[in-house]
N, C-alpha and C positions, 0 to 999 in steps of 0.2 A: 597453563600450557605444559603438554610433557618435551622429555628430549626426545632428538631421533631416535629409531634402534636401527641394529645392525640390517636388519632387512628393510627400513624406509628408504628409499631415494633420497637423493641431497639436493637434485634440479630437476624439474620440469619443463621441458619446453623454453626454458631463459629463465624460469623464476626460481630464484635459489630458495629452497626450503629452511625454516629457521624451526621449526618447532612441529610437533603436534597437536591441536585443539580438539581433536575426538577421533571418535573412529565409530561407525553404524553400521548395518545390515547390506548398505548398498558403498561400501568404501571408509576411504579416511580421508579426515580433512586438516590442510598443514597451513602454518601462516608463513607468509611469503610477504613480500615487496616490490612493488614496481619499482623501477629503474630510477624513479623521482621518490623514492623512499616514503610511500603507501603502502600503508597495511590490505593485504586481503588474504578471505581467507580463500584455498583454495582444494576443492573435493575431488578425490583420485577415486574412479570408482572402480571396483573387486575384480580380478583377474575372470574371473568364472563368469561376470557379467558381459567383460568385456569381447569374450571369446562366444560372443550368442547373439550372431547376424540380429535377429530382433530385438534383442533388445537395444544393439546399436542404432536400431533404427527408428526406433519407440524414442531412443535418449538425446538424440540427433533433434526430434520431433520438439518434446516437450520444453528442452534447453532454447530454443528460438521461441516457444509461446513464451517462457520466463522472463527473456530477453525483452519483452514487450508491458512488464508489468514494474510500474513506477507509479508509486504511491508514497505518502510521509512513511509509515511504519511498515516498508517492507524492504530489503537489502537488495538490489542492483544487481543484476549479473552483468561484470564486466567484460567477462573474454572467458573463452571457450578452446576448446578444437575435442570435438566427435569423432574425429579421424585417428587420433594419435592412437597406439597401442594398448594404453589404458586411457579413455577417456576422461577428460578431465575439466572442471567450469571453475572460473574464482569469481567470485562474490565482496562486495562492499564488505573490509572486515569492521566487527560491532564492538567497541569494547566495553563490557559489559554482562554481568551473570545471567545465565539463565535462569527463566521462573524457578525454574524445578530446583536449582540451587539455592535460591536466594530462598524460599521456604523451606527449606529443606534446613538452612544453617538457622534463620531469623524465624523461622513460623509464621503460619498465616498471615495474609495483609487484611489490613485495615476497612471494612467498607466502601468507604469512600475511595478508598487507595485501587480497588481491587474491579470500583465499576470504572474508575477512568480507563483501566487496564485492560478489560472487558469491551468499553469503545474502543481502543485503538487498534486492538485486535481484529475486533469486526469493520473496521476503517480499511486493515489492510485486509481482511479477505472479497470487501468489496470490490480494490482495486485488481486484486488478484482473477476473482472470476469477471472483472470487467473485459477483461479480454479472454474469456473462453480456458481459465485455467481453474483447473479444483486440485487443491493444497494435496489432499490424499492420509497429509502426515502430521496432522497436529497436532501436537501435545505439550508441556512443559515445556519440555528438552527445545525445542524448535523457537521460546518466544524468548529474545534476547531483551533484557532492561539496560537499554542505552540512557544516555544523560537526559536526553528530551521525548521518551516515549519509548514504547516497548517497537520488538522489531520481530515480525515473523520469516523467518528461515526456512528453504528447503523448500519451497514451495514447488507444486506441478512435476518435481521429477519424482517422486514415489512413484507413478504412473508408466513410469521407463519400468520398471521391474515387475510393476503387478501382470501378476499370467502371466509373464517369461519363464518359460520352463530350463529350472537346472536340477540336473541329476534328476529328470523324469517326475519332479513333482510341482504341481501347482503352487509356487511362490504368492503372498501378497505383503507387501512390504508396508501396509499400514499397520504400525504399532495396538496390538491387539486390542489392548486397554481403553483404547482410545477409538475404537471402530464402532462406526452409525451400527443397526441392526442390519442391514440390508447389507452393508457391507460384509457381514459374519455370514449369512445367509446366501449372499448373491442370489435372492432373489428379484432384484431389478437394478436399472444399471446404476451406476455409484454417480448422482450427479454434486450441485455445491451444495445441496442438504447436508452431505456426509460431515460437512467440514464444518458445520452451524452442531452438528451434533459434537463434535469433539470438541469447539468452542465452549459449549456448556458444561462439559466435565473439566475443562483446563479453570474455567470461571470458578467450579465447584471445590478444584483444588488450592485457587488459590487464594479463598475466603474460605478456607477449613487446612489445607494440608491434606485430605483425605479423598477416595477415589469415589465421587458419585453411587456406584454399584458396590460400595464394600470392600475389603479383601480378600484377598484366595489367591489359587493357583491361576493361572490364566484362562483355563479351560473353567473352572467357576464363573470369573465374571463376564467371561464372553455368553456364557447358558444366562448370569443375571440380566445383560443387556439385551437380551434378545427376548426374552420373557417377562420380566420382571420389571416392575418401577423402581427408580431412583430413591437411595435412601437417604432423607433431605439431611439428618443428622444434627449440626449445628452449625446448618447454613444459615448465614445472617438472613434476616428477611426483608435486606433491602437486594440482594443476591436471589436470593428462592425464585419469583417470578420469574428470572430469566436462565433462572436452571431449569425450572420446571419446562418451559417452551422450549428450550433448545432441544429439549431431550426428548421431545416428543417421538411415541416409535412409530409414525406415519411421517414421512420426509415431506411430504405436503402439510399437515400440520404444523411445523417448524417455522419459525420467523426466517425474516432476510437481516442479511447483517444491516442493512439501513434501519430495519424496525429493532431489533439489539440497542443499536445505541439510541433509540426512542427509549427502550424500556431501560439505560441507566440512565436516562436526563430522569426519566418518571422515579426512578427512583432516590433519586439525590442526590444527582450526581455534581459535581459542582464546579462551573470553570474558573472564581478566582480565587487565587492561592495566596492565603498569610504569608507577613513578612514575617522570617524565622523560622518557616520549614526548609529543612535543607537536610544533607546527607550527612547523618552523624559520624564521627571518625572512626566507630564499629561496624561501620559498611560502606565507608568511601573510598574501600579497594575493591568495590563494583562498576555499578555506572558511572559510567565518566573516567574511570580511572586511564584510559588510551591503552594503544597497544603497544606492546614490547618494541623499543625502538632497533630501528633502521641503523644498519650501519654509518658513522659518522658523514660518511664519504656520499652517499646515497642520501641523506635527509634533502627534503624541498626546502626552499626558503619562503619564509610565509610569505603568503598577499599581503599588502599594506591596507588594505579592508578586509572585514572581513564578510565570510558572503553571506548573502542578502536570506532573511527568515523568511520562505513561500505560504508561511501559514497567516502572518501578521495582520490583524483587520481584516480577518475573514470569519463569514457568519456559523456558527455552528449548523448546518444544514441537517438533515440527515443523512447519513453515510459517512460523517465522520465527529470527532468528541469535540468541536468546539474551535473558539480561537485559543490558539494554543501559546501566548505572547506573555513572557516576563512578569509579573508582577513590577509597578516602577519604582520600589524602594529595593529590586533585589540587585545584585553586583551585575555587569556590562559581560556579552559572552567574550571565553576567550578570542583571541586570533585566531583567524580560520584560515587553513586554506581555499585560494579560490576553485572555485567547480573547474574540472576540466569536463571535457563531453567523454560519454562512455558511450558512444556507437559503435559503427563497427571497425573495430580493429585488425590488426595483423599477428597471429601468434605471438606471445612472448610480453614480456612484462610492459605495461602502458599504464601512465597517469592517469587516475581518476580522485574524482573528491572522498576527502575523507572525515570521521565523523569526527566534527573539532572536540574539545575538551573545555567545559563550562571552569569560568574564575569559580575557584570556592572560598567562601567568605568567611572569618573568623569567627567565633562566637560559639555558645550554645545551643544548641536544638531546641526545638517550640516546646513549653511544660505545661504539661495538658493535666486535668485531672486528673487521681488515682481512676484506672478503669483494670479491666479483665483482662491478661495480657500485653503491661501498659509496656513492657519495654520494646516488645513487639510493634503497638500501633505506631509504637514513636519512630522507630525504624520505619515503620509502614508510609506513618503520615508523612514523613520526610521526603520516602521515595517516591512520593506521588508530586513532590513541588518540581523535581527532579523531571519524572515520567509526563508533565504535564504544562509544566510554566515554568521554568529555568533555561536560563543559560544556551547552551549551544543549541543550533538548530540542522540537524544535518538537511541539504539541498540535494532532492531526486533530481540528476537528468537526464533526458529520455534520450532513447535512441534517436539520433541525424547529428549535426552539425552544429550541438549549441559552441558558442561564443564566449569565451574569458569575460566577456564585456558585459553579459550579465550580472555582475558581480558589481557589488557596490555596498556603500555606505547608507542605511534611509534615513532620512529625519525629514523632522517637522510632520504635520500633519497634508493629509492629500490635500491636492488642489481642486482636482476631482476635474470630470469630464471638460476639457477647453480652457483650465486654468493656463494661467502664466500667459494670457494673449495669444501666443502661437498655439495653444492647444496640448502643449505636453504637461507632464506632470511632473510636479515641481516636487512633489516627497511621496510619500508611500514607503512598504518596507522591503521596499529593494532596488531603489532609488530609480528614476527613469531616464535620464538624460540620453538614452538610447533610442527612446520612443517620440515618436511626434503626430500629432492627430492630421490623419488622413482624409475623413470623410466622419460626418457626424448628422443627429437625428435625423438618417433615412429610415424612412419607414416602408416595412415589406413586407409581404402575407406567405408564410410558409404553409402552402395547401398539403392537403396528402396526394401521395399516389392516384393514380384513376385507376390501376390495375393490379392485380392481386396474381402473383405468380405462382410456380409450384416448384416446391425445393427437389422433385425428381429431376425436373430438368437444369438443376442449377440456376435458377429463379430466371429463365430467360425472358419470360413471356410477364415478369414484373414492370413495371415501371417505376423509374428511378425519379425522384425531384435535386435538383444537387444547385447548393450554395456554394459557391469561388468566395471562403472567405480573405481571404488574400484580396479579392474586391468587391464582393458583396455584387456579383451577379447570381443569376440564378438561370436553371435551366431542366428542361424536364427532356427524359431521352430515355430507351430500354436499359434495363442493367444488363451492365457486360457489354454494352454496345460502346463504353467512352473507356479513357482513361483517366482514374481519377488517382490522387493521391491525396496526401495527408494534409493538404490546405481544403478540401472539401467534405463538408457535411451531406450525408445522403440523407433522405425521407424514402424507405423502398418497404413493403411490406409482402411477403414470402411464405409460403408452406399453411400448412392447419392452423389456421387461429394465428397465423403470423408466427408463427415458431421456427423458422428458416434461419442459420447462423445469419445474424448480420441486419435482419430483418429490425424494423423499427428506424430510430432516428441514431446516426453515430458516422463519427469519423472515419472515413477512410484508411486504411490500414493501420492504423490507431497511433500513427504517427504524429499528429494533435495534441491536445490536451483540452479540456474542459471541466469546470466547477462553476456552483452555482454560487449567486451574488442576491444581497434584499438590499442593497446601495443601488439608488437608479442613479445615483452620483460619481458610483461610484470611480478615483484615478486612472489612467493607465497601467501602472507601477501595480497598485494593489488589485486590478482584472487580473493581471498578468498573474500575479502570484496564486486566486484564486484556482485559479485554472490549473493550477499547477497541484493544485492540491486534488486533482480528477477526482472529486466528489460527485459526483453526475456519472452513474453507467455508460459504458461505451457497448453495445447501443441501449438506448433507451427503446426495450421494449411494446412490441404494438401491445402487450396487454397494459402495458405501464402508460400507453399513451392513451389507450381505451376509458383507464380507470383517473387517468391526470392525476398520479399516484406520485409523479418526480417532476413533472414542469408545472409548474403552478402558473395564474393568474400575479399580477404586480412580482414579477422575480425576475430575477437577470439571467442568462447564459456568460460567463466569460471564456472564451477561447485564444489559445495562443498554436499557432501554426507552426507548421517545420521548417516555414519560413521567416518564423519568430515576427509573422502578425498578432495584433492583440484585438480582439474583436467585443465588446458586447454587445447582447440581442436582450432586450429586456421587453420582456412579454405583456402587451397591451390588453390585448383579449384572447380568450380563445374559443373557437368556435366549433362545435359538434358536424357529424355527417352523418345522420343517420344511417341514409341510402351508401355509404361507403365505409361497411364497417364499422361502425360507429367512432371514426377515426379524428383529428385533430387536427383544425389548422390555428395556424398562428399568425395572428397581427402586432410586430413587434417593431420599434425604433430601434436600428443599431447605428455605432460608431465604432470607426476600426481608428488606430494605430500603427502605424505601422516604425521599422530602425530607421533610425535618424538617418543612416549613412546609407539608406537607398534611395 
């Protein structure tokens, strides 16, 4: 962190400014403290941006799609205001080096170190365009190595500036290095291809240190990436296959970040982690180190729990790297603070969770054989027990009205569906005594739509199927004709080939949550947390339902609603429609959950 200077402001809107953290193309960004003495960080954007009706209104735009993207490995935007004179968003601050640093001082990572890195990356840009956002900006600089996982940055607002004309010429604010082809070209529109394409050079950088396309001037490797292949160099080759794809120069050729982390399980990737890896004291003033503290006066006092891990006993699916849970001979996480909720707020500094700080255990680092690079892997290997299976676990929570009383203590093992007599679950890892089973092995047939709309008219003439899971009714009506919210699932299919925003299966203003489950047992407590891990697309695509590409046959749905129901639907059969599209219904057992104290 730098100091002020003479021209930085000292307050924002109620947050007093303590430092500099960077400064980019579209602004600076300063660390600040909520009022309960939370670090965030928060991004002031450039005078010249701010002064250009469109782009306010592009910035306005995209800061609310952000606002809706809550994934493990993506940073939270907590509070906003687009109005003020320079605009300005704070964000969950990370503490923690960037990729681009942490190679940059230690050198290349390690294989293994480098595909978990490579998952969580593409875990968060899943959740990212699950809700209709593309990154725009990926590169090094943007992937934060926190204690439990890398963290992507910045996400959806590069998009506020691209084509905003200052000073009469065409701005694009992705980092040129780092631009898909199409992107250099604008020859067609920039969709989530772009950002699977600079995924693959960030992968390439950071199992080599070196740029995919070579080096040169900027104008070199933008002519290489538009023309030319990738220069593999001395890419490991348990890395290459997923450079090679990513980098493809047809955007249709390119994998999805669900098949990415296919191809680092294929490649070796591995979810349990030796006891002994840990963060050597030559780089554990990185991840995990916290942030610059709060004034005395300002610090919270911790929760007397701490809060509950959402990844714990969840299946590695695809779309995201795994269960990502401790190793059991490593040290207990620190005290965390409890989650506060980050919905919608009132200008000026407000409490949000922050990213706790893992115990670090004494001893030496794991002594691997002499290899290529060994002081490197060893940093490497370390930071992967760290990025992967350590210690703290930071808690997303989405936008509405979650509950302090989330938080808790998990032990023992689940009880699973109807334990404990009354139905609740007795452990899991993030305790339940909030939840109590409501309704259990109903069985219900999620048919498809009968009608096929058209996205010119705003899909009027679709039909809608909608599940109340808050009660597990069901009901078929036109779209746009009810009002739905974020306790309902639609089934609505819309436009060419079902390509209509929104079209397929997906929650209601994405105020939900959902991940998928292979426990037909599985707890309350661990649904919940499932879910929370939104490994399942929001929507699941009619082509994705076409091809039964993301809901399988014996697999669960876990959802958790804005009214903090816990629901799973675990898929019994499913059945074809020729004569309708070739679309899906489902015959499935669910059991809901519902807070103890309704």
């Amino acid at each position: 962190m730098q100091e002020l200077t003479a021209e930085d402001p000292r307050e924002i809107s109620g947050y007093e400014l303590k430092g500099r953290l960077g400064a980019g193309g579209m602004g600076v960004v300063y660390l600040s403290h909520t009022r309960g003495g939370q670090p965030v960080a928060l991004k002031v954007v450039r005078r010249e941006y701010a002064e250009n009706p469109e782009f306010r209104r592009r910035f306005a735009r995209e800061v609310q799609a952000a606002r809706r993207v809550h994934g493990t490995y993506t940073t939270p935007v907590v509070d906003s205001d687009t109005e003020a004179a320079q605009p300005w968003l704070a964000s969950a601050y990370v503490p923690g080096p960037a990729l681009a640093d942490a190679v940059t001082e230690h050198g290349p990572l390690a294989p293994p170190v480098a595909l978990s890195l490579v998952a969580g990356i593409a875990e968060a840009l899943a959740s990212i365009h699950g809700v209709g956002v593309v990154h725009r900006d990926l590169k090094p600089s943007n992937v934060l190595l926190a204690a439990d996982g890398p963290r992507v940055i910045d996400f959806g607002i590069a998009r506020a500036a691209d084509t905003t004309a200052l000073t009469g010429t065409d701005v694009r604010l992705g980092t040129p290095a780092y631009m898909a082809p199409e992107q250099v070209t604008g020859a067609a529109l920039a969709g989530p291809e772009i950002d699977v394409f600079a995924l693959g050079m960030v992968a390439h950088f950071a199992a080599t240190g070196g740029h995919a396309f070579g080096e040169g001037d900027g104008h070199a490797i933008l002519y290489r990436i538009v023309a030319q292949e990738p220069e593999p160099g001395d890419c490991p080759p348990e890395l290459l296959p997923i450079v090679t794809a990513c980098l493809a120069k047809d955007p249709a050729e390119r994998p999805t970040p669900a098949q990415v982390i296919e191809l680092c399980r294929a490649g070796g990737m591995s979810f349990a982690r030796e006891a002994g890896w840990w963060l050597p004291a030559t780089a554990a003033g990185g991840a995990g180190a916290g942030a610059p503290p709060a004034p005395a006066a300002e610090r919270p006092v911790p929760s007397a729990t701490p809060a509950p891990d959402p990844r714990a006993d969840a299946w590695p699916a695809p779309g995201r790297p795994g269960p990502l849970r401790p190793v059991t001979d490593a040290p207990p996480p620190a005290e965390a603070v409890a989650p506060v909720p980050v919905g919608a707020v009132p200008a000026g500094p407000h409490p949000h969770t922050a990213v706790p700080t893992p115990a670090v255990p004494s001893g030496a680092a794991h002594d691997g054989p002499p290899r290529r690079r060994q002081s490197v892997v060893l940093i490497a290997a370390v930071l992967a027990a760290l990025l992967i299976g350590a210690g703290a676990t930071y808690l997303v929570t989405r936008n509405g009205d979650d509950k302090q009383a989330d938080a808790g203590t998990g032990g023992g093992e689940s009880g699973g569906k109807g334990s404990g007599g009354d139905g609740s679950d007795k452990g899991g890892s993030g305790g339940s005594g909030n939840l109590k089973l409501a309704e259990s092995d109903k069985r219900m047939v999620i048919r498809p739509p009968a009608e096929r709309g058209e996205a010119f008219s705003a899909c009027s003439g679709a039909d809608s199927v909608l599940v109340d899971l808050d009660t597990l009714a069901m009901a078929t009506t036109n779209h746009g004709s009810y009002q739905a919210d974020g306790k309902h699932l639609e089934y609505m299919n819309c436009g060419k080939d079902g390509t209509a925003e929104n079209s397929g299966l997906h929650l209601v203003d994405n105020m939900g949550l959902m991940g998928r489950t292979t426990e037909r047992n599985i707890g309350a407590a661990d649904c919940r947390d499932t879910a929370r891990e939104s490994t399942l697309p929001n929507p699941v695509t009619i082509a994705q339902i076409q091809d039964d590409s993301v809901l399988k046959k014996d697999t669960g749905i876990c959802f958790e609603t804005a009214e903090k129901s816990v629901v799973l639907m675990w898929i019994d059969r499913i059945d074809k429609s020729p004569d309708n599209h070739d679309l899906s219904s489902y015959v499935v057992t669910a059991t809901r959950w519902k807070p103890a104290a309704s």
